[in-house]
C-alpha positions as CSV (number, residue, x, y, z in Angstrom):
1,X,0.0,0.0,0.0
2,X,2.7,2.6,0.9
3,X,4.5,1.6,-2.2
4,X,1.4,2.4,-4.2
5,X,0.8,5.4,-2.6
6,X,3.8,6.3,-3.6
7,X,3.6,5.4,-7.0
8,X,0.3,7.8,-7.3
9,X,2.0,10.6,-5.8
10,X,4.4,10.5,-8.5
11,X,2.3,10.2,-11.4
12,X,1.7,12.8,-13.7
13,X,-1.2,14.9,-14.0
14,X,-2.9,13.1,-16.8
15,X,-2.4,9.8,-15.4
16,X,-3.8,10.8,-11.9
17,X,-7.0,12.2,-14.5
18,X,-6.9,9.2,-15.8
19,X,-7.6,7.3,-12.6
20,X,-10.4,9.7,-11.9
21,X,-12.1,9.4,-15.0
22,X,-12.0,5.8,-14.0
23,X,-13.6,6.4,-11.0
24,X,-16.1,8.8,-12.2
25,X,-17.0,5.8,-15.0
26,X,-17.6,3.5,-11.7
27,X,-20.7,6.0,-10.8
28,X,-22.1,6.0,-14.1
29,X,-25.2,4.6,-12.7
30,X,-26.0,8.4,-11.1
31,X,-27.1,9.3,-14.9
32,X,-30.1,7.3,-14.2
33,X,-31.4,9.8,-11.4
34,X,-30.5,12.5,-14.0
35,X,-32.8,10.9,-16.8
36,X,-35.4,10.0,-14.4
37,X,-35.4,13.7,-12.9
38,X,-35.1,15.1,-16.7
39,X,-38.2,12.5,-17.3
40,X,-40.1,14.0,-14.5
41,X,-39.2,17.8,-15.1
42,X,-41.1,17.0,-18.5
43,X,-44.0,15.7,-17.1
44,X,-44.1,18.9,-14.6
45,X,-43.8,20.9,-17.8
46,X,-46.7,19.0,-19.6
47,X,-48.9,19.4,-16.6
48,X,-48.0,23.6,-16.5
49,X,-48.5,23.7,-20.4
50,X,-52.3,22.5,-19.3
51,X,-52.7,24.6,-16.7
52,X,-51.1,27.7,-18.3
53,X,-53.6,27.0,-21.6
54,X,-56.5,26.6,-18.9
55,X,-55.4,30.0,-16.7
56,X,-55.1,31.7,-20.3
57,X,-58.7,30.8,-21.5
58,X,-60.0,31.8,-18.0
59,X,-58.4,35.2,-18.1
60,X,-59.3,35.9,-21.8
61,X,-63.0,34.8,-20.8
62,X,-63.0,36.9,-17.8
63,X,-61.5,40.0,-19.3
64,X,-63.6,39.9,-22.2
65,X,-66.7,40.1,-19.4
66,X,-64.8,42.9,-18.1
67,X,-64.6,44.7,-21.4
68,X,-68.1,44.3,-22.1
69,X,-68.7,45.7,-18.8
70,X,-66.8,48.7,-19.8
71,X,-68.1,49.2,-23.0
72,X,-71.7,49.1,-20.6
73,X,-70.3,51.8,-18.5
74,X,-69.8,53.7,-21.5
75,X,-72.9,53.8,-22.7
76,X,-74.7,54.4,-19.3
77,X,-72.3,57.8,-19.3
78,X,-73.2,59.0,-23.2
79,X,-76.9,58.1,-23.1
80,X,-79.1,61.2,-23.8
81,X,-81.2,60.4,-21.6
82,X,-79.1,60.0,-18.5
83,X,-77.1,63.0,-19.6
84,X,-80.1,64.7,-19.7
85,X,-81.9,63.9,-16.5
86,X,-78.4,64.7,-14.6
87,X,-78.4,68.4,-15.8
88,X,-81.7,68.8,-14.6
89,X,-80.7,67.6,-11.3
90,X,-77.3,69.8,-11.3
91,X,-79.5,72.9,-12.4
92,X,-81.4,72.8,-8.9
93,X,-85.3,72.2,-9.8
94,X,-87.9,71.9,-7.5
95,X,-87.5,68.9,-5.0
96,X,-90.4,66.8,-7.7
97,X,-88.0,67.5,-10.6
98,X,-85.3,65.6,-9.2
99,X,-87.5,63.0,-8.4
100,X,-88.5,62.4,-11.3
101,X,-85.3,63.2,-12.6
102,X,-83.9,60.4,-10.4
103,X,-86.6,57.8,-11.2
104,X,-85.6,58.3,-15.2
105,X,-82.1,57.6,-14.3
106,X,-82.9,54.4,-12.4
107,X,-85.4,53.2,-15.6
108,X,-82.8,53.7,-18.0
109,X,-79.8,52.2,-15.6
110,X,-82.0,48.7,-15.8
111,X,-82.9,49.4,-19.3
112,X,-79.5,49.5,-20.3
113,X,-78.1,46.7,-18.2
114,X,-78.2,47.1,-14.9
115,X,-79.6,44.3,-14.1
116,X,-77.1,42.0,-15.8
117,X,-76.5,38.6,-14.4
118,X,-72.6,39.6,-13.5
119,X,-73.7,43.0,-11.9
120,X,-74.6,43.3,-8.1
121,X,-75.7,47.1,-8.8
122,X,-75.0,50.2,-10.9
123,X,-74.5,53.1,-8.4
124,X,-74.7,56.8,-10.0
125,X,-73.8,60.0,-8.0
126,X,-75.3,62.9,-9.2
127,X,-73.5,66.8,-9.3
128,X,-75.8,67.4,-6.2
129,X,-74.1,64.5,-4.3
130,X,-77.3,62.3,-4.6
131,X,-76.7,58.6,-5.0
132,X,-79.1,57.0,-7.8
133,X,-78.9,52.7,-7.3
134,X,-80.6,49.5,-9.6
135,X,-80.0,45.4,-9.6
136,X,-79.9,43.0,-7.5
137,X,-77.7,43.9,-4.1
138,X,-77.4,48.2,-4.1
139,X,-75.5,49.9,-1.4
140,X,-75.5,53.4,0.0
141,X,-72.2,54.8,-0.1
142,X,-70.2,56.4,2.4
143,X,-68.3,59.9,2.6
144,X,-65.2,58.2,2.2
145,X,-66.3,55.8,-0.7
146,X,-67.8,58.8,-2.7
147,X,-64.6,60.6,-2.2
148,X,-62.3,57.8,-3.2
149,X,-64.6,57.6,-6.1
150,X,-64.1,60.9,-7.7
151,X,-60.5,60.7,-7.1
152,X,-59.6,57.8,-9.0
153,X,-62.1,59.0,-11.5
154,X,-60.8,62.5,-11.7
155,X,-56.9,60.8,-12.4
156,X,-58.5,59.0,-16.1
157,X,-61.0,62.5,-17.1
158,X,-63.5,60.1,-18.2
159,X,-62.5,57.5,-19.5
160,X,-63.0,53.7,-17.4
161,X,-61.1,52.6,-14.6
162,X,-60.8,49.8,-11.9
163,X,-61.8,50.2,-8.2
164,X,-60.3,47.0,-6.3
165,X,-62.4,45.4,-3.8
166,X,-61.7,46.9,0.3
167,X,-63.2,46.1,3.3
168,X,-66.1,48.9,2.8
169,X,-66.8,47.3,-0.5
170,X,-66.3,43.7,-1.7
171,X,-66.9,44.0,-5.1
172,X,-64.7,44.7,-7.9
173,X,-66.1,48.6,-9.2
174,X,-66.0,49.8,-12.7
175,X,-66.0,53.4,-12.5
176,X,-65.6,56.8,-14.8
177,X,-66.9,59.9,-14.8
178,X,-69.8,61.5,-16.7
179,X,-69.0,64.5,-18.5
180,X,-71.7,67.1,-20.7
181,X,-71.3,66.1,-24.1
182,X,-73.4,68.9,-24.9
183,X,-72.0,71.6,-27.2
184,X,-69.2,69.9,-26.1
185,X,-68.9,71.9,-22.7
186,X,-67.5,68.3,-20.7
187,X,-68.9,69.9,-17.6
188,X,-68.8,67.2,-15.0
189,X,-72.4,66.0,-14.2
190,X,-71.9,62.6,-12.0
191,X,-70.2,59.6,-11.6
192,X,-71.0,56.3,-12.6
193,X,-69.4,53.2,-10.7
194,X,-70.7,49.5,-12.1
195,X,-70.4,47.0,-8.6
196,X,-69.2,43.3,-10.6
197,X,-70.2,39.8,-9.0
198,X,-66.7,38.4,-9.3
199,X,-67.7,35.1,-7.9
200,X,-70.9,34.7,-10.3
201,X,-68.6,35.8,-13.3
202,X,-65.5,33.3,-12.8
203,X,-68.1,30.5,-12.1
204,X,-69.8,31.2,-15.5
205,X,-66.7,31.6,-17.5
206,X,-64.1,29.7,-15.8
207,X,-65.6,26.4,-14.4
208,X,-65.7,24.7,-17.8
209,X,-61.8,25.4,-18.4
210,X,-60.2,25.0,-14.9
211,X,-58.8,21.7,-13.7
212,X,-61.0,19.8,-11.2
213,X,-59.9,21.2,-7.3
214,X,-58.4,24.4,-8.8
215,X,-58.6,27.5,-7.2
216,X,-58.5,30.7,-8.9
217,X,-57.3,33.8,-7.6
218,X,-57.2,37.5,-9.0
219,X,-55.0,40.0,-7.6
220,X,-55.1,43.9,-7.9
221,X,-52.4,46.1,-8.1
222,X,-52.8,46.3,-4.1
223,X,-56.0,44.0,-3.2
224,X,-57.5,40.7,-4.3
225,X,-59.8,41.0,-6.8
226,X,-61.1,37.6,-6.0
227,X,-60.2,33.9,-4.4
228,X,-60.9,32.3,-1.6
229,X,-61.0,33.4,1.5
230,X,-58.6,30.0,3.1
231,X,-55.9,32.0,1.3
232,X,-56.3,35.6,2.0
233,X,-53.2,35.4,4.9
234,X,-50.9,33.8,2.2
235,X,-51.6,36.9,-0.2
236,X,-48.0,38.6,0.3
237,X,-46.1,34.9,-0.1
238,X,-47.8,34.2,-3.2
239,X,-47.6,37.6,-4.8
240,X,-44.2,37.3,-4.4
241,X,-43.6,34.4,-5.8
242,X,-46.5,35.1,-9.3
243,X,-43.9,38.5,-9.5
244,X,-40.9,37.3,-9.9
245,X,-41.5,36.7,-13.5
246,X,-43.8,37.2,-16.8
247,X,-45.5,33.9,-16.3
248,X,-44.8,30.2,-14.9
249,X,-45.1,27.5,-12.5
250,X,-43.9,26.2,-9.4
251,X,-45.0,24.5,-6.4
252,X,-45.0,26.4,-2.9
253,X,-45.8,25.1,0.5
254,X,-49.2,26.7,2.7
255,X,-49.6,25.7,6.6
256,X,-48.1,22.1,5.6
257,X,-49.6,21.4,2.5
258,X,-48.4,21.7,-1.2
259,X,-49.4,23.8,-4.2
260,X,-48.9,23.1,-8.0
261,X,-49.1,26.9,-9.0
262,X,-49.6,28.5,-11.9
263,X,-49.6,32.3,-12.3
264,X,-50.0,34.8,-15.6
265,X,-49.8,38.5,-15.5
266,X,-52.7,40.1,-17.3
267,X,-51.1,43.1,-19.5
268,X,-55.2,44.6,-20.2
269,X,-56.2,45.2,-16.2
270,X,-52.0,44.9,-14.8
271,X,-53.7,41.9,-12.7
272,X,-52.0,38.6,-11.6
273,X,-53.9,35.3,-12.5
274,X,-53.1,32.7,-10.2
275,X,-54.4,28.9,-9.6
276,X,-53.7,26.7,-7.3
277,X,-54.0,23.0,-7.7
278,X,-53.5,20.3,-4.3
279,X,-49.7,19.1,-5.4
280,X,-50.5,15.6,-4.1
281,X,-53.6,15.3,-6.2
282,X,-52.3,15.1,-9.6
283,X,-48.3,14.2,-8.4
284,X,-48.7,11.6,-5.3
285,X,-47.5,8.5,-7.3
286,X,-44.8,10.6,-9.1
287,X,-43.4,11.5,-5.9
288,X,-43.2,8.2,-4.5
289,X,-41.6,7.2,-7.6
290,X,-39.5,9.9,-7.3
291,X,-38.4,9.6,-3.5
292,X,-37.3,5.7,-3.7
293,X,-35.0,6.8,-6.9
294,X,-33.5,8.7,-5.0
295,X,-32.9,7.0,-2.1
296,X,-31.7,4.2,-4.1
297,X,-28.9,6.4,-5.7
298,X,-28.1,8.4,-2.8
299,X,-25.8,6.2,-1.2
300,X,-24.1,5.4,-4.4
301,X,-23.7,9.2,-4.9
302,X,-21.9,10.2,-1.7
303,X,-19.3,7.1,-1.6
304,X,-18.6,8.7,-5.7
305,X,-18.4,12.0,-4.0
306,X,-15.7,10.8,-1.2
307,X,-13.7,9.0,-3.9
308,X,-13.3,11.9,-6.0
309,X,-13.0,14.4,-3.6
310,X,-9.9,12.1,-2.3
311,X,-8.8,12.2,-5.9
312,X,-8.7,15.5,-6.6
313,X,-7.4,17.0,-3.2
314,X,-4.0,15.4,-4.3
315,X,-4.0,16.9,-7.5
316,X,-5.1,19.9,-5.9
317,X,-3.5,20.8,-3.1
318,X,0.2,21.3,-4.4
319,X,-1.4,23.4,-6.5
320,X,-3.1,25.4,-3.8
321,X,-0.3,26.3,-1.7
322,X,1.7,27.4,-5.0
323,X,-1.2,29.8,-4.9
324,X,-1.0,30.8,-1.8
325,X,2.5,31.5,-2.2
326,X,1.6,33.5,-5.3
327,X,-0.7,35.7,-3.3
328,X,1.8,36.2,-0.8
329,X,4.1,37.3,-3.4
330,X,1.3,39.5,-4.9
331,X,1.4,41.7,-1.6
332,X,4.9,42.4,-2.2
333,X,6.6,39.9,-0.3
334,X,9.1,37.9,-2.3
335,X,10.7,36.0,0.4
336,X,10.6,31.8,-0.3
337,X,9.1,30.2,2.6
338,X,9.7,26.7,2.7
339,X,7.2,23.9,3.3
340,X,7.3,21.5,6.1
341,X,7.0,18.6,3.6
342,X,9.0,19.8,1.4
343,X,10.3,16.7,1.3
344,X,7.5,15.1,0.0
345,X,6.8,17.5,-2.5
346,X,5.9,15.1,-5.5
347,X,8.1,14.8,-8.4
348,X,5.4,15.5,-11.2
349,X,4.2,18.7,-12.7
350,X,3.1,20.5,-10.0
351,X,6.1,19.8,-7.7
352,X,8.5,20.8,-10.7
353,X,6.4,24.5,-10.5
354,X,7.0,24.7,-6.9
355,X,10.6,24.6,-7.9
356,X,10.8,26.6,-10.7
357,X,8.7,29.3,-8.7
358,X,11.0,29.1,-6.0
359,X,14.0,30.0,-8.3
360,X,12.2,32.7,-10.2
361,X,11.3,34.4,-7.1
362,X,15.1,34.6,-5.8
363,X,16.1,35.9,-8.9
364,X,13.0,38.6,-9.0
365,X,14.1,39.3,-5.2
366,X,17.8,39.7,-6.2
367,X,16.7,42.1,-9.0
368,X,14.4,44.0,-7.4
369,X,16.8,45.0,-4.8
370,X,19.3,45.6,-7.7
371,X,16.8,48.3,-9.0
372,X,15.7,50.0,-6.2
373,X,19.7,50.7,-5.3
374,X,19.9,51.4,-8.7
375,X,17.0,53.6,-8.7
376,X,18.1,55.6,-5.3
377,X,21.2,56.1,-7.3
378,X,19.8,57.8,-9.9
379,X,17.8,60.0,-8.1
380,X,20.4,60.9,-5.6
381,X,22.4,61.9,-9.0
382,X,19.7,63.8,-10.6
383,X,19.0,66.1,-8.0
384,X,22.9,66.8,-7.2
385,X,23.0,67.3,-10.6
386,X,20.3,70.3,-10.1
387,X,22.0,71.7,-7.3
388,X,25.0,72.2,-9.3
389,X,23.6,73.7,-12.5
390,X,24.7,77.0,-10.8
391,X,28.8,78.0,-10.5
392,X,28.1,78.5,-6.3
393,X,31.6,80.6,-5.9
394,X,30.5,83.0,-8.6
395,X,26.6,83.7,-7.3
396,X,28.2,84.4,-3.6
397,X,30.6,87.3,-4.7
398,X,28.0,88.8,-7.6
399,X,25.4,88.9,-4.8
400,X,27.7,90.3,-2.3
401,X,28.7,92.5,-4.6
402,X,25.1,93.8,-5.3
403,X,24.3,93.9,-1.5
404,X,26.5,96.2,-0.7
405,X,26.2,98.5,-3.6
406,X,22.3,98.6,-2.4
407,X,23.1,99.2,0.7
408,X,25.5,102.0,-0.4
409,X,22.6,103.5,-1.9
410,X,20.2,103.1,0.5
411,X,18.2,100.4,-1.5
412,X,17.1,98.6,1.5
413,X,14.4,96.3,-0.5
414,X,17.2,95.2,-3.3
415,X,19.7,94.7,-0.3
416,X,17.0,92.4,1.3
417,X,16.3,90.6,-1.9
418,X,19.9,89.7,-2.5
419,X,20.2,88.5,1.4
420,X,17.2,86.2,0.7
421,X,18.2,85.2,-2.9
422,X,22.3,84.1,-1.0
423,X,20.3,82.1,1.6
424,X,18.4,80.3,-0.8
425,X,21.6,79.1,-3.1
426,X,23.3,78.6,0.1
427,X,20.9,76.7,1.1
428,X,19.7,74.1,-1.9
429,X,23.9,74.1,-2.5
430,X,25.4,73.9,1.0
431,X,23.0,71.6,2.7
432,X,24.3,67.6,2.0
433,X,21.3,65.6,3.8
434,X,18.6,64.7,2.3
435,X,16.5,65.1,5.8
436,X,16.8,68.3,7.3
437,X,14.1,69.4,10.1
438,X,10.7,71.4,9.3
439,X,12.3,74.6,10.8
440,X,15.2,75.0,8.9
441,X,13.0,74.3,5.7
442,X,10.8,76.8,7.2
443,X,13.5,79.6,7.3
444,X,14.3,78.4,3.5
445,X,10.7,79.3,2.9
446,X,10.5,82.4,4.6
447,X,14.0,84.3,2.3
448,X,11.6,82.8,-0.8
449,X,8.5,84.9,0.5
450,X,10.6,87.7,1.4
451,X,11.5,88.1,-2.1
452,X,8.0,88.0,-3.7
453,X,6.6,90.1,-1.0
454,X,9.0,92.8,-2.2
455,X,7.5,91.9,-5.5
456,X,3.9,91.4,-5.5
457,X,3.6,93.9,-2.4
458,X,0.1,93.4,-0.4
459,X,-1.4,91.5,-3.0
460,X,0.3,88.5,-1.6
461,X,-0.8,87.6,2.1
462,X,1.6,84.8,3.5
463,X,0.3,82.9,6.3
464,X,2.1,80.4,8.8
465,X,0.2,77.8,11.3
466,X,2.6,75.7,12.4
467,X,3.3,74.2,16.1
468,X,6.3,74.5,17.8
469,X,6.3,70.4,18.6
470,X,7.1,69.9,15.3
471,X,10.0,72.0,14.0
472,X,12.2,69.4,15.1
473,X,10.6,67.0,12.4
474,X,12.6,65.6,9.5
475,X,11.2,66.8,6.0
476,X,13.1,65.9,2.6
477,X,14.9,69.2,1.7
478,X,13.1,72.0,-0.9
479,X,10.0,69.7,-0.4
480,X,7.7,72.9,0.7
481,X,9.9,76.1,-0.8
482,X,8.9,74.5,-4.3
483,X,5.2,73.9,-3.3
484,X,5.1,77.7,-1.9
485,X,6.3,78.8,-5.5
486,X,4.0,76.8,-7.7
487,X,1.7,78.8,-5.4
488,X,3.0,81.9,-6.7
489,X,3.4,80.8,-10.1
490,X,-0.2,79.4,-10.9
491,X,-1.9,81.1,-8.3
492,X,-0.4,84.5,-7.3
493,X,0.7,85.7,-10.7
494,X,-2.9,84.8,-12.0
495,X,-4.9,86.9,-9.6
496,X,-5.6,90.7,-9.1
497,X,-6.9,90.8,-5.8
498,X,-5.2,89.6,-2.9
499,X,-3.4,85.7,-2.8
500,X,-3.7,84.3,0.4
501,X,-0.6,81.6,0.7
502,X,-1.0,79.4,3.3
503,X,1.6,76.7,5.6
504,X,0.0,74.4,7.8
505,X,1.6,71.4,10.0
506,X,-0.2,68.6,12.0
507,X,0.1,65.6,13.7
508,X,-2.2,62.7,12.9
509,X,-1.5,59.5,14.5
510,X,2.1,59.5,14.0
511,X,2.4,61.2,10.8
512,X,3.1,64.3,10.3
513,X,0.8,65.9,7.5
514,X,2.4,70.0,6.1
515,X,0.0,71.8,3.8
516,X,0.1,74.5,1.1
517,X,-3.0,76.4,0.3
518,X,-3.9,78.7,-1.7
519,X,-7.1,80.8,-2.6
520,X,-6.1,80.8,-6.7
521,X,-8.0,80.3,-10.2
522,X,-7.5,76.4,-9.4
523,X,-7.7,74.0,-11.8
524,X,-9.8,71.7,-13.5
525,X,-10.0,67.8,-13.5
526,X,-8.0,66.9,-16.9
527,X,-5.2,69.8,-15.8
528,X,-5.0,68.2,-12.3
529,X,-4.9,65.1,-14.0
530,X,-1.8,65.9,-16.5
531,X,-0.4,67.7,-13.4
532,X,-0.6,64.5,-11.0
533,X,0.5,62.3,-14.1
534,X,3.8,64.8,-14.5
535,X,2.6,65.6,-17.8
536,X,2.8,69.3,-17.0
537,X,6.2,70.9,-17.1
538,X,7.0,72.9,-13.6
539,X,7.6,76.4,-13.5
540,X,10.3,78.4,-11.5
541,X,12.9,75.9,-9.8
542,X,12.0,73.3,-12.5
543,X,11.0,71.1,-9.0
544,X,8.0,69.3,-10.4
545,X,5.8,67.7,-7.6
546,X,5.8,64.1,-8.9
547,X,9.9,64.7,-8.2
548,X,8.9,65.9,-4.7
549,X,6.6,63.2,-4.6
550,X,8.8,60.4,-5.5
551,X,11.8,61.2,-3.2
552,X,9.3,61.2,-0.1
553,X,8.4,57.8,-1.4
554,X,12.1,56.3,-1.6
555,X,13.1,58.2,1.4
556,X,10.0,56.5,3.4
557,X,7.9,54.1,1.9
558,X,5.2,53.9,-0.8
559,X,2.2,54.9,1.5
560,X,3.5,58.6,2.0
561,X,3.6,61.2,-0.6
562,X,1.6,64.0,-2.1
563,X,-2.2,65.0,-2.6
564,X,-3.5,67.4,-4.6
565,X,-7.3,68.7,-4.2
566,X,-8.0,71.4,-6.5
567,X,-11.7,72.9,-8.3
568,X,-11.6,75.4,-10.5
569,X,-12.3,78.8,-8.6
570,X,-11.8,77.2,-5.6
571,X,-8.0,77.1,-5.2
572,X,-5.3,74.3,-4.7
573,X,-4.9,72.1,-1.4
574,X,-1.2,70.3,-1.4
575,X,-0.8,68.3,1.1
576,X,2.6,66.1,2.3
577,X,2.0,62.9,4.2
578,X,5.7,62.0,5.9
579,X,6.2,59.6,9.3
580,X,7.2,61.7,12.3
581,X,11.2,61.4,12.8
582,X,13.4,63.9,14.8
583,X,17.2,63.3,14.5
584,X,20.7,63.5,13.1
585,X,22.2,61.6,10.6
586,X,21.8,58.4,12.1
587,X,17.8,58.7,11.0
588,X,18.2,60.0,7.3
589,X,20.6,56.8,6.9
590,X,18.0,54.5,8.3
591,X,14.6,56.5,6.1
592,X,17.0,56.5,3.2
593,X,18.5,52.5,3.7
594,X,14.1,51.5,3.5
């Protein structure tokens, strides 16, 4: 056995298919519960093709009733004689004339068809607010019914629309209002509302098309329109389950016993035709049928399942951890970790890919490294390279030079230029770290404003907001001098009224977060877009801020760096994200080493 095992382990891929396959052959017998089931899925069907052609002849019978109910209404509401009698009535006679008025409504109501065998009564409201009622059941209306009346009617201006039964009124209402057809004036002279039998109509139309034990039910919009009471508190189940499509089938369970159901949206009324058939009536035999199939098979399914779950868990799990090794990997971590049973890592396919992975990612590892010194090499010579685009020895003495000439002839503003314009060279020349601390970037900033302030005068408003805590804080070097003069560049020089520049420092959480703000033009997306992308060439120093941006980045990591909010007319928002440090050298080695 151990030697077999073995042997499997060992095999490749398609052979350890091939042993599956063999087993999956063994099971073959399953197919038989898949035939049977297909068998009995077609007999379901069958049965719902009858009962959808049965549910389709009892809703085209029912709404043709409807219709000619409608058409009724309609003539009821145009009849000259009715039209007539109601102006009378709405012109305020004597208390005989609307008597009589009233009793030739009623006459021509039953002439017309108001007695009709699928009509409990035709009730008419006159302009007055008197209630004229014929056939065979008549009610008085309330307040509230009269009300509800003329509001749906008003909503359709005359022409026919549907009342759902309620609990003041349990019978399905066609309603519409009655407008003057004389000299075409459409004055409004009543309201005529046509109470349906629902239960006398289905029986008369529906009983010869319906399965035997079928029960029909109608549902409104928001009401039954008719069915039988015994499912009135399963209304909200099975209108969920007729709406979750056009039209089907299924069978649902009510207080223990099982419905076949068929359901069928009417697109004339935007009703819901539903029957329900007893499940065990036209399925019992099936089902027992059915239930000792699948009993029989069962067993013989879960042993297949075990045996090919065994199979494939050793074709898959090698694979899995080389996954899992992937995804670690993906995160960014390309150390190898080896496995415990490493040494009994297969020797087919999958165990060669642990292997080759394992090389590969040494070598990606030993060249990423490579690139990122490369990389900090690069960047450390580019910006030397910037600081030393200037001859330092020949600046000092010109601008020495110039001071004191100014201040020879009492030039105080050029003298205080050229002592701010020596700091700054001194400064992006002299200084050799990277890191220097927030104050001394600060002072940087501060020669820089002094300059434009001479220049631009009170149109530019410089403002500082910066703790005392954290002037000690390490910042890369001309990080915020070139932020300040973007400022001045796009903003500043752009604007007549006054530029409001703005320096802010916090703490949040251990990181320290500087911000320059200013009230400018701002931008728009696609600039901030190019500008973000460092598709936009920098003004001034030449500084860009994806440069800024990507030396915070190699100096401390990936999640620190630059945002830019900006709208146009609503000025620019930079803000630096940097970890809190304080120190010497020993810190800039140790941000600049990760």
């Amino acid at each position: 056995m151990p030697n077999l095992k073995t042997l499997y382990r060992n095999l490749r891929i398609k052979y350890k298919l091939l042993v599956l396959i063999t087993g999956v052959i063994a099971t073959f017998g399953l197919l038989i519960v898949v035939v049977q089931q297909y068998a009995f899925e077609v007999y379901d069907r069958e049965i719902y093709e009858q009962s959808s052609s049965a549910l389709n002849q009892t809703a085209a019978a029912i709404e043709n009733e409807l219709r000619k109910v409608q058409q009724q209404s309609y003539r009821m509401a145009v009849d000259e004689v009715i039209q007539e009698q109601l102006r009378k009535i709405k012109e305020a006679g004597s208390e005989y004339d609307r008597y009589m008025a009233s009793y030739q409504i009623r006459e021509r109501l039953v002439l017309i068809g108001g007695l009709d065998n699928h009509v409990r009564s035709v009730q008419l409201i006159d302009a007055a607010g008197g209630e004229h009622a014929v056939g065979r059941a008549p009610v008085t209306y309330s307040g509230n019914r009269i009300r509800l009346l003329e509001r749906e009617t008003a909503l359709t201006e005359g022409a026919n629309t549907w009342i759902e039964p309620d609990e003041e009124d349990g019978a399905l209402v066609a309603a519409r209002l009655i407008r003057s057809y004389e000299q075409l004036s459409l004055e409004k002279l009543g309201i005529l509302a046509i109470r349906i039998d629902m239960s006398r109509l289905t029986s008369d139309v529906a009983g010869a098309s319906l399965p035997a034990r079928a029960s029909l039910i109608i549902y409104g919009r928001e009401r039954t329109i008719f069915g039988p009471a015994e499912f009135g508190k399963h209304e909200r189940l099975l209108r969920e389950y007729a709406g979750a499509s056009d039209s089907g089938y299924g069978i649902v369970e009510l207080e223990g016993s099982r419905y076949f159901l068929t359901y069928l949206p009417s697109a004339y009324t935007e009703w819901t035709y539903v029957t329900l058939i007893p499940y065990d009536d036209i399925f019992h035999r099936l089902a027992d049928v059915k239930h000792l199939t699948l009993l029989a098979y069962l067993f013989l399914f879960m042993l297949a399942v075990f045996f090919a779950f065994r199979f494939a868990r050793g074709i898959t799990r090698p694979i899995e951890k080389l996954s899992a090794k992937m995804k670690r990997v993906q995160m960014g971590n390309f150390t190898w970790e080896d496995d415990e049973d490493r040494r009994d890592m297969p020797m087919d396919e999958t165990g060669q890919l642990h292997r080759n992975f394992r090389i590969m990612l040494q070598r990606i590892d030993e060249l990423v490294r490579e690139g990122y010194a490369r990389q900090l090499a690069v960047k450390e010579s580019e910006f030397k390279a910037l600081q030393a685009q200037i001859n330092p020895h020949f600046l000092y003495n010109t601008l020495e030079t110039i001071n004191w000439s100014a201040k020879m002839a009492g030039q105080r503003h050029i003298s205080s230029m050229v002592e701010s314009l020596g700091f700054l060279l001194r400064s992006s020349i002299s200084l050799k770290e990277p890191l220097i601390p927030l104050a001394q970037e600060l002072e940087i900033v501060s020669h820089y404003i002094n300059i434009q302030r001479i220049r631009f005068e009170e149109r530019l408003d410089f403002r500082m907001r910066v703790p005392d805590a954290l002037m000690p804080a390490l910042i890369p070097k001309l990080s915020l001098q070139p932020l300040v003069e973007n400022a001045v560049n796009y903003a500043l020089e752009k604007m007549t009224d006054t530029c409001v520049i703005a320096i802010a420092a916090e703490e949040k959480d251990g990181l320290v977060e500087l911000t320059v703000s200013d009230n400018g033009p701002g931008m728009d997306e696609s600039y901030l877009a190019r500008l973000k992308s460092g598709d936009v060439k920098p003004q001034g120093s030449g500084v860009g801020l994806r440069n800024i941006d990507e030396r915070i980045k190699l100096l401390f990591g990936e999640i620190y760096g630059i945002d830019i909010e900006s709208r146009r007319g609503e000025g620019t928002r930079v803000r630096l994200r940097l970890p809190k440090r304080e120190g010497g050298a020993s810190h800039v080695q140790r941000a600049a080493g990760r």
